[in-house]
VEXDREN-2710 file (C-alpha; in Angstrom, 1 decimal):
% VEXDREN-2710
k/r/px/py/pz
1/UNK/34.6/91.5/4.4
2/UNK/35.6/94.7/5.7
3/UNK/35.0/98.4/3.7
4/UNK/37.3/101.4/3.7
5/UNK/36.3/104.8/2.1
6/UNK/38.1/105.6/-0.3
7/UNK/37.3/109.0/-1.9
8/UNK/33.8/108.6/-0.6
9/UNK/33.1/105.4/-2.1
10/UNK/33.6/102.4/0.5
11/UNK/35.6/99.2/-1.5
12/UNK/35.8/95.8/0.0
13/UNK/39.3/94.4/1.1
14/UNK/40.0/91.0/2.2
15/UNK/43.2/90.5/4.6
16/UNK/44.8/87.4/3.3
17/UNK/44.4/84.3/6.1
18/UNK/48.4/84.4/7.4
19/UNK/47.1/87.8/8.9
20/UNK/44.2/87.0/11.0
21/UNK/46.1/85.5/13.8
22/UNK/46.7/88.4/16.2
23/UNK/43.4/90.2/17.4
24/UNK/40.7/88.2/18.8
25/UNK/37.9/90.7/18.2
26/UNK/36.9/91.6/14.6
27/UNK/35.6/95.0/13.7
28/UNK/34.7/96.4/10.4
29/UNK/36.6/99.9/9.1
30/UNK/34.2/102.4/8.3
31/UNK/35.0/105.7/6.8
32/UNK/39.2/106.9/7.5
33/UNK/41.6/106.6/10.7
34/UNK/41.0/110.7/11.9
35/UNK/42.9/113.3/10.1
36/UNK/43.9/111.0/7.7
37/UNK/44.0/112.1/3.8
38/UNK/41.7/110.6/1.3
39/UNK/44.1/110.4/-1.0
40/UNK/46.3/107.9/1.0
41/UNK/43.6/105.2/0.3
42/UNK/44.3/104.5/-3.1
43/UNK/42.5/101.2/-5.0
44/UNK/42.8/98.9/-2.5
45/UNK/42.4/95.4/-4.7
46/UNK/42.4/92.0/-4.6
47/UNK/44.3/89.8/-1.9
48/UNK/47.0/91.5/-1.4
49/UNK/45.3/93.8/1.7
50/UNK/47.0/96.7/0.1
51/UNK/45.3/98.6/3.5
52/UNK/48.3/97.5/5.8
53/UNK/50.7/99.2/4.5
54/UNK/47.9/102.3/4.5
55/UNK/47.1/102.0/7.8
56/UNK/50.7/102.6/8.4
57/UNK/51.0/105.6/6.7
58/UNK/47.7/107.0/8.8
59/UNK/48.7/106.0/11.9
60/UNK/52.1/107.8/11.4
61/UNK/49.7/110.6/11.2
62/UNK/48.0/110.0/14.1
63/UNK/51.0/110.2/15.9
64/UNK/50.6/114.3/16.4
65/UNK/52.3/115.9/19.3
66/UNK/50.4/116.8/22.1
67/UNK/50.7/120.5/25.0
68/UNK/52.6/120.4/27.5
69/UNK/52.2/118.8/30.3
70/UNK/50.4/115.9/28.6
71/UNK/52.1/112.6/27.1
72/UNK/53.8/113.2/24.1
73/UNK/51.7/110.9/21.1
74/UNK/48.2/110.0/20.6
75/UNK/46.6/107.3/18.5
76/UNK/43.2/106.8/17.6
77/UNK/41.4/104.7/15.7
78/UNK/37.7/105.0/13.9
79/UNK/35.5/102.0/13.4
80/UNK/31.5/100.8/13.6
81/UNK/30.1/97.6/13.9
82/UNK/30.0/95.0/11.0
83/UNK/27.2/95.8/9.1
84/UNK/26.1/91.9/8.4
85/UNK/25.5/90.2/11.9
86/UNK/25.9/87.4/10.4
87/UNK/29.0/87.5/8.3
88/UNK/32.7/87.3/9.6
89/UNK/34.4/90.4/9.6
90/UNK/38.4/90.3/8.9
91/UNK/40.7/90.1/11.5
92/UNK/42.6/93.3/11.8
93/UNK/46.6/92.4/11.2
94/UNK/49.3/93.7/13.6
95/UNK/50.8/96.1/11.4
96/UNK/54.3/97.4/11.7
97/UNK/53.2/101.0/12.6
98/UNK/50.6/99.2/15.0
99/UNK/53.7/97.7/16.8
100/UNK/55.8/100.7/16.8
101/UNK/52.9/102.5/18.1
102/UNK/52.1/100.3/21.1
103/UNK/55.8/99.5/21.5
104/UNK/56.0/103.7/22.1
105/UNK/52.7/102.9/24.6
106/UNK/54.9/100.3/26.1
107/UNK/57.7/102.8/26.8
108/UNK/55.3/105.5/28.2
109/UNK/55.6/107.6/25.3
110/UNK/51.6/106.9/23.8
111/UNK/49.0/107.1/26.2
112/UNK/46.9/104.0/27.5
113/UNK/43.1/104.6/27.3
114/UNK/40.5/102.8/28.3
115/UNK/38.3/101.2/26.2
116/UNK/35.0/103.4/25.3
117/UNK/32.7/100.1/25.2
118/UNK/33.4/98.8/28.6
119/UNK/35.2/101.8/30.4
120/UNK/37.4/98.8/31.5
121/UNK/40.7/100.8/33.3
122/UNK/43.9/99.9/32.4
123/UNK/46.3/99.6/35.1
124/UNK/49.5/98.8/33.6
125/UNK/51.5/100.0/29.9
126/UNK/54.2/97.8/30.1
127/UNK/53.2/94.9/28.1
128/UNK/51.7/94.5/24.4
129/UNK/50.0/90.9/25.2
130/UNK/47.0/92.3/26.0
131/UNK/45.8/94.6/22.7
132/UNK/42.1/94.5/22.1
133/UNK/40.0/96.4/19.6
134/UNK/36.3/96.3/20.1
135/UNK/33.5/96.9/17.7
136/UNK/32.2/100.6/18.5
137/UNK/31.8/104.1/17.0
138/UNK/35.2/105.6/18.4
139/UNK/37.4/103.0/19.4
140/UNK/40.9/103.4/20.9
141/UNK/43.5/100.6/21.1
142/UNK/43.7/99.6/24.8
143/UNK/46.9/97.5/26.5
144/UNK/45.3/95.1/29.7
145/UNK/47.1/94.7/32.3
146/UNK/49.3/91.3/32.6
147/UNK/52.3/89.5/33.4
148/UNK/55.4/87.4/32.2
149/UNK/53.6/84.1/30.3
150/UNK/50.3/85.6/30.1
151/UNK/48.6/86.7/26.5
152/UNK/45.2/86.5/25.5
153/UNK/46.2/84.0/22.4
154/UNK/44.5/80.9/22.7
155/UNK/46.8/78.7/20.3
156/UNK/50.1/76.3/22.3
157/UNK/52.2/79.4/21.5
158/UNK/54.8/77.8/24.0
159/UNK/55.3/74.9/21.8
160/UNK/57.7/76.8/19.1
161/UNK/60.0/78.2/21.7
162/UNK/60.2/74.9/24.0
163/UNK/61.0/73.4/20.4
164/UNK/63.6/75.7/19.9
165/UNK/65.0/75.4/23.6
166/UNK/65.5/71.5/23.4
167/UNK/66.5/71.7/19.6
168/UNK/69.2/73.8/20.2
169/UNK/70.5/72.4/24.0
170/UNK/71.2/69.4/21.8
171/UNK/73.3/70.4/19.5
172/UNK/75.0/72.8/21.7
173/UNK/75.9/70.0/24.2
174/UNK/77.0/67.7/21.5
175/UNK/78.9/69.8/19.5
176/UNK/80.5/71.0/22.8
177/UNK/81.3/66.9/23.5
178/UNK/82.9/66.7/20.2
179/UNK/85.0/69.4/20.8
180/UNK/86.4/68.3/24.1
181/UNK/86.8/64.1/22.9
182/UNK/88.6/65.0/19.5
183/UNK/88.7/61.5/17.9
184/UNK/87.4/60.0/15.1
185/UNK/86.9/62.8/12.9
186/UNK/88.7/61.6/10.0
187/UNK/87.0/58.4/7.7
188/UNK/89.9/56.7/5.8
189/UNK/88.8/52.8/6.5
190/UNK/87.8/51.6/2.9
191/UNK/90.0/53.7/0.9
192/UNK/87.4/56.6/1.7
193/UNK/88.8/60.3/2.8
194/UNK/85.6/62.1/4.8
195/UNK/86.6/64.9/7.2
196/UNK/84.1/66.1/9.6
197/UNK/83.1/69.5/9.5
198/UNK/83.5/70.1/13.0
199/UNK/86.9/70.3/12.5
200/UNK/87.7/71.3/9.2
201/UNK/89.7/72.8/7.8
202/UNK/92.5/71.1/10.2
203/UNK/95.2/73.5/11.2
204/UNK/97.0/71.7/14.2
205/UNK/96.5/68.2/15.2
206/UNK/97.9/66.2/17.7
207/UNK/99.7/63.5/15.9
208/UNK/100.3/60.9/19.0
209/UNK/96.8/60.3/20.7
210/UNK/96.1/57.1/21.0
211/UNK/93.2/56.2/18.7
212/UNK/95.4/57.6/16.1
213/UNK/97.0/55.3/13.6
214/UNK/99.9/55.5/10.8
215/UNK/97.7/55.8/8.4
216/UNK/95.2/58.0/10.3
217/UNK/98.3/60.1/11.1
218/UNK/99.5/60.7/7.1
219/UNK/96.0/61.3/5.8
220/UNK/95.6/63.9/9.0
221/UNK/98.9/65.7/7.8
222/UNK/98.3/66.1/4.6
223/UNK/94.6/67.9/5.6
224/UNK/96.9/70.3/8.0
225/UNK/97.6/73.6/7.3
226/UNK/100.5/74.2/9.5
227/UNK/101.4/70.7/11.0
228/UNK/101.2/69.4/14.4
229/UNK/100.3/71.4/17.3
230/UNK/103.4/72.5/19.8
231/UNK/104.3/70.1/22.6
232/UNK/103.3/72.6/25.0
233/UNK/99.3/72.4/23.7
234/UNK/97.3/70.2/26.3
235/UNK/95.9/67.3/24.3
236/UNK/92.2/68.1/24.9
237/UNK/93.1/71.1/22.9
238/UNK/91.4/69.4/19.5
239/UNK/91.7/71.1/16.2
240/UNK/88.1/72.0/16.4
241/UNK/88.8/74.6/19.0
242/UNK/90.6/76.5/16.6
243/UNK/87.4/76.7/13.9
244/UNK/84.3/76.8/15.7
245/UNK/84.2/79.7/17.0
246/UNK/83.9/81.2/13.0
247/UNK/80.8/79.3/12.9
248/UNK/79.5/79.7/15.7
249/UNK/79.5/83.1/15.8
250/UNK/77.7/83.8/12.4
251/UNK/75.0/81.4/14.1
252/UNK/74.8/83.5/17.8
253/UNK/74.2/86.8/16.0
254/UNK/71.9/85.3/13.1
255/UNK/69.2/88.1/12.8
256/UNK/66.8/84.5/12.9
257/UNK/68.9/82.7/15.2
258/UNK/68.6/85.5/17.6
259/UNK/65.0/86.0/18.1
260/UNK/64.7/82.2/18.4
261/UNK/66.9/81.8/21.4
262/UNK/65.4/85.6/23.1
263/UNK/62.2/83.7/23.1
264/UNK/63.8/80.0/24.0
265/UNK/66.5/80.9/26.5
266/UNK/65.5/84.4/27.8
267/UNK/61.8/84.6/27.4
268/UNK/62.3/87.8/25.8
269/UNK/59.7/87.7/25.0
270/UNK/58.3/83.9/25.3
271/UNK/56.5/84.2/21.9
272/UNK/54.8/87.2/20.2
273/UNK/52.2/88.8/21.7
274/UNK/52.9/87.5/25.4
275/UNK/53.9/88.8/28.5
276/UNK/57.4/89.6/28.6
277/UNK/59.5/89.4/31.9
278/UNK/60.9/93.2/32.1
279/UNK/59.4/96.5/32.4
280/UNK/61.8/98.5/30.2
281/UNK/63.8/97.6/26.7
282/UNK/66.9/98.6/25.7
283/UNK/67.5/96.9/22.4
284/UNK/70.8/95.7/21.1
285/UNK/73.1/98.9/22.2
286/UNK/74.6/98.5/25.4
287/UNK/77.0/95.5/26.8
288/UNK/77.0/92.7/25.8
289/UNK/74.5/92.5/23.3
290/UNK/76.0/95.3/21.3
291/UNK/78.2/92.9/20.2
292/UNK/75.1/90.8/18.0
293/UNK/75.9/93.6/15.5
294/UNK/79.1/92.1/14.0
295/UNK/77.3/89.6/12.2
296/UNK/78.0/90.8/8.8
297/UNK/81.6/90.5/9.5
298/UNK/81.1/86.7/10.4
299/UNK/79.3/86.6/7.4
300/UNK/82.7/86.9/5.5
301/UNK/84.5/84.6/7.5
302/UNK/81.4/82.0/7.3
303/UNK/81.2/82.5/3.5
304/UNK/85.2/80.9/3.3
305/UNK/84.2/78.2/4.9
306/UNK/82.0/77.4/2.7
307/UNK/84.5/76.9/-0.1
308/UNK/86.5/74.7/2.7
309/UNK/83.6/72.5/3.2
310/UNK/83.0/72.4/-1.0
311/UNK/86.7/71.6/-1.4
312/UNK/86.5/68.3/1.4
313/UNK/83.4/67.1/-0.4
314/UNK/85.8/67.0/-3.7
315/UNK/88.2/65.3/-1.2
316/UNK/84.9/62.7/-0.5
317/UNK/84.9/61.5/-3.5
318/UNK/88.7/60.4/-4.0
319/UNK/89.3/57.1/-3.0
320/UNK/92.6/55.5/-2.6
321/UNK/91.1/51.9/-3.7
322/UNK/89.2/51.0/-6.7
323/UNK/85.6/50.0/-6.9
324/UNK/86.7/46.6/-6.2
325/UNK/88.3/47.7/-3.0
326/UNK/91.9/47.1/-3.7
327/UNK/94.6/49.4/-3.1
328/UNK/95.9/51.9/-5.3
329/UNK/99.4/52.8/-5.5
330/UNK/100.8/55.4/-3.1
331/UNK/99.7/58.8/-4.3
332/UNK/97.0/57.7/-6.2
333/UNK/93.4/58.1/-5.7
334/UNK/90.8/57.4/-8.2
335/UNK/87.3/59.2/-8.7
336/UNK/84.5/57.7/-7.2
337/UNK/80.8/57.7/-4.6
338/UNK/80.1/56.8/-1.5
339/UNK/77.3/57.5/0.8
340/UNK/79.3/59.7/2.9
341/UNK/80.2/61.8/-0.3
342/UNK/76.4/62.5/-0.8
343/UNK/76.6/63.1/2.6
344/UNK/79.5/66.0/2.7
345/UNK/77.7/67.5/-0.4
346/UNK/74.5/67.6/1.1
347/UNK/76.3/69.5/4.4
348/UNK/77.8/72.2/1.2
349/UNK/74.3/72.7/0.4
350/UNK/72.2/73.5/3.4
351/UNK/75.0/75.0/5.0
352/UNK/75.5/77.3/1.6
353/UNK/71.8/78.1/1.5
354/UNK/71.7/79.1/4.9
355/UNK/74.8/81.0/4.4
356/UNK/74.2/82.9/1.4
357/UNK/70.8/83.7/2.3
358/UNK/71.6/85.6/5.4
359/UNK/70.2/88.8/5.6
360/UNK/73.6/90.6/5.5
361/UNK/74.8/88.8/2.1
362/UNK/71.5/90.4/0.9
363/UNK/72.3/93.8/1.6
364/UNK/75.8/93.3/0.4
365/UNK/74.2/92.5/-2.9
366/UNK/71.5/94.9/-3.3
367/UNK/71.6/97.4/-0.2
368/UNK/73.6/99.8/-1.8
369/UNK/71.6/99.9/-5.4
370/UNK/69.1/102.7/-5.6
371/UNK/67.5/101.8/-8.4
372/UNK/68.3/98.2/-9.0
373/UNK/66.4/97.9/-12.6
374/UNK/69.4/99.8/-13.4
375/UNK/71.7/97.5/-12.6
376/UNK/70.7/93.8/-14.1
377/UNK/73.0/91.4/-12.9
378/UNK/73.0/92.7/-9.3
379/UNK/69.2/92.5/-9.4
380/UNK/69.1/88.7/-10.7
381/UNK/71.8/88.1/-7.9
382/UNK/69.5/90.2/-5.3
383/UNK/66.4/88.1/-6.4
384/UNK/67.9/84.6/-5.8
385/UNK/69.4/86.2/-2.3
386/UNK/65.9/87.1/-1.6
387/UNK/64.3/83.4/-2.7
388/UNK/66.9/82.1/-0.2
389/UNK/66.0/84.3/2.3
390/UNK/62.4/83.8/2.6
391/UNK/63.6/80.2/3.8
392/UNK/65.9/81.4/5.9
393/UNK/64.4/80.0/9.5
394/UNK/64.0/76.5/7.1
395/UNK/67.4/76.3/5.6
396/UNK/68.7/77.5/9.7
397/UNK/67.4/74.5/11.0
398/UNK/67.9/72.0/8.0
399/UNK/71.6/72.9/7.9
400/UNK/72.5/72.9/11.9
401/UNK/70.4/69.6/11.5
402/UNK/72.8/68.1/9.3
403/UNK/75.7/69.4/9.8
404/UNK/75.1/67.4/13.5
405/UNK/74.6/64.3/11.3
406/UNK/77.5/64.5/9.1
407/UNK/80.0/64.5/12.1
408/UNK/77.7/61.6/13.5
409/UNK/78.1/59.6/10.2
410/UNK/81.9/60.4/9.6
411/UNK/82.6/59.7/13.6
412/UNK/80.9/55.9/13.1
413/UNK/82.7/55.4/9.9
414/UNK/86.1/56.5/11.1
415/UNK/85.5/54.3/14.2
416/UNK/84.0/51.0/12.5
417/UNK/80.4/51.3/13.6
418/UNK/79.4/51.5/10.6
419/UNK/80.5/50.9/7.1
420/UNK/80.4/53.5/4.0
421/UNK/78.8/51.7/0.9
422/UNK/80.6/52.4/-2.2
423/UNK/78.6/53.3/-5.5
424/UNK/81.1/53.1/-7.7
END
């Protein structure tokens, strides 16, 4: 249990255990961070380890310019031993000032001391793996030197982003498979009427191919939006060509999406708090990454899609036989459920709760409300963004998950693999 003063008198605070991750040495705080105001530390209770967002606000103040001639910030923190040998000290959290802070160190801009307890020298400031506080009267945050892949965490932090890099070959290399082959993506065999989403909504389609039969071809043109595709197309051109690109660009700039594959793909860094393989950053404004930041204008086009996808699941669930299986006159359909409608639905609502919890939809809702007590229903709205935000990375992975396996299940319907199974 750490203490901070606060107006003279030291309280305990206990960090809560998702923050004791990032800093393998434990000290205890003792008095305030240097030129800090007593004033800032105000009733630090409970389990909320109130003192991060207060170590913040001190460490902006530690941030003072310095003469001429010498680098431009300083940071310093203040800290004694734990006063109980024996009992376990908190873990200090990686704050967001902290970050900032050694991200400025990173950059040259904060200095790199060594560390008072060990006078150990510190040859390097270009990476942040390496942060270590140590228990002493006057400490000062130190950066060791290392290089790409190397941290001082001891966990299988390479397991997430090797995850990630296999997890996401796959489904680019079989969505990119379906793209190019272009057959079977319509489920009419049992009076049934599933479309996949890789290709919906249909615009063109290529009405003589040869896995395409009559009744293939009149369920595909009454999906199309503007008929068959011009002689002149090629006939690997498949209608999915013409929609995935909506999709897949909301997914490439996903604010989640985005840090996953920097770690995965690039190694930018591998995982937090380990060696990265440049020297310098330059963030998201130059060529071509600039171009991550029209994700909240695929965030428009995504959200139509949704109501596409909403309005085939509908389609699901009209079957031109009755329950018995016969046919029902031309024209007719009749209400009904199959496993491939639970299916569809199931693809509306992962793919809806990914959507409409992006972070974008959530300023579109809220971002622009000062005061948001004053303004009921967009709070409410704001709220439920927010609930379906905090499972953003969950609802990423569930939805790309089975969006992959309703195109699998329509794919083996439409080509007789497998059979749907009527409910009623």
């Amino acid at each position: 249990m750490g203490l901070m003063s606060v107006g003279g008198a030291k309280q305990a605070i206990q960090p809560p255990v998702g923050l004791q991750r990032i800093i393998p040495r434990y000290i205890d705080f003792h008095a305030a961070v240097a030129q800090s105001r007593a004033a800032e530390f105000h009733q630090l209770a409970g389990d909320r380890f109130a003192a991060r967002s207060h170590i913040g606000q001190t460490l902006g103040n530690q941030l003072r310019p310095r003469q001429s001639g010498e680098q431009l910030y300083d940071i310093r923190f203040h800290a004694r031993p734990c006063p109980t040998p024996n009992a376990r000290p908190p873990a200090i959290a990686k704050t967001r000032a902290l970050y900032l802070g050694l991200r400025l160190a990173k950059r040259g801009l904060l200095p790199v001391c060594s560390c008072l307890a060990d006078r150990a020298s510190v040859a390097s400031r270009n990476d942040l793996s390496g942060v270590c506080f140590n228990n002493m009267a006057n400490g000062q945050a130190s950066l060791t030197n290392s290089g790409f892949g190397k941290t001082m965490r001891r966990d299988a932090w390479w397991v997430q982003p090797l995850l990630t890099f296999f997890g996401l070959s796959a489904f680019i290399g079989y969505s990119t498979y379906r793209a190019f082959s272009g057959a079977h993506f319509l489920a009419i065999e049992g009076g049934t009427n599933y479309l996949s989403p890789f290709f919906s909504p249909i615009l063109y389609f290529h009405p003589d191919l040869a896995w395409v039969t009559d009744e293939v071809r009149n369920a595909m043109a009454a999906h199309a939006w503007l008929g068959t595709m011009p002689a002149w197309v090629p006939l690997w051109v498949s209608p999915s060509f013409l929609i995935l690109w909506a999709p897949a660009g909301f997914r490439f700039t996903c604010y989640y999406y985005r840090g996953a594959y920097y770690k995965a793909f690039w190694g930018d860094p591998p995982n937090c708090s380990v060696g990265e393989p440049r020297d310098s950053y330059r963030g998201e404004q130059r060529f071509p990454l600039i171009f991550q930041n029209i994700h909240r204008y695929f965030f428009y086009v995504a959200a139509v899609f949704i109501f596409i996808l909403a309005y085939d699941a509908f389609l699901g669930m009209q079957f031109s036989t009755d329950s018995s299986g016969k046919a029902l006159a031309a024209g007719e359909t009749q209400f009904g459920l199959g496993i491939g409608s639970f299916v569809l639905w199931g693809n509306v609502l992962f793919l809806g709760s990914y959507t409409f919890g992006c972070h974008s939809f959530r300023h579109l809702i809220g971002g622009g409300i000062n005061l948001l007590s004053k303004a009921p229903v967009a709070s409410k709205c704001y709220e439920c963004v927010g609930c379906l935000n905090s499972r953003h990375m969950l609802f990423a992975w569930c939805s790309l998950f089975w969006v992959g396996f309703t195109d699998v299940y329509v794919w083996m319907c439409a080509s007789g693999t497998w059979t749907d199974y009527r409910i009623f």
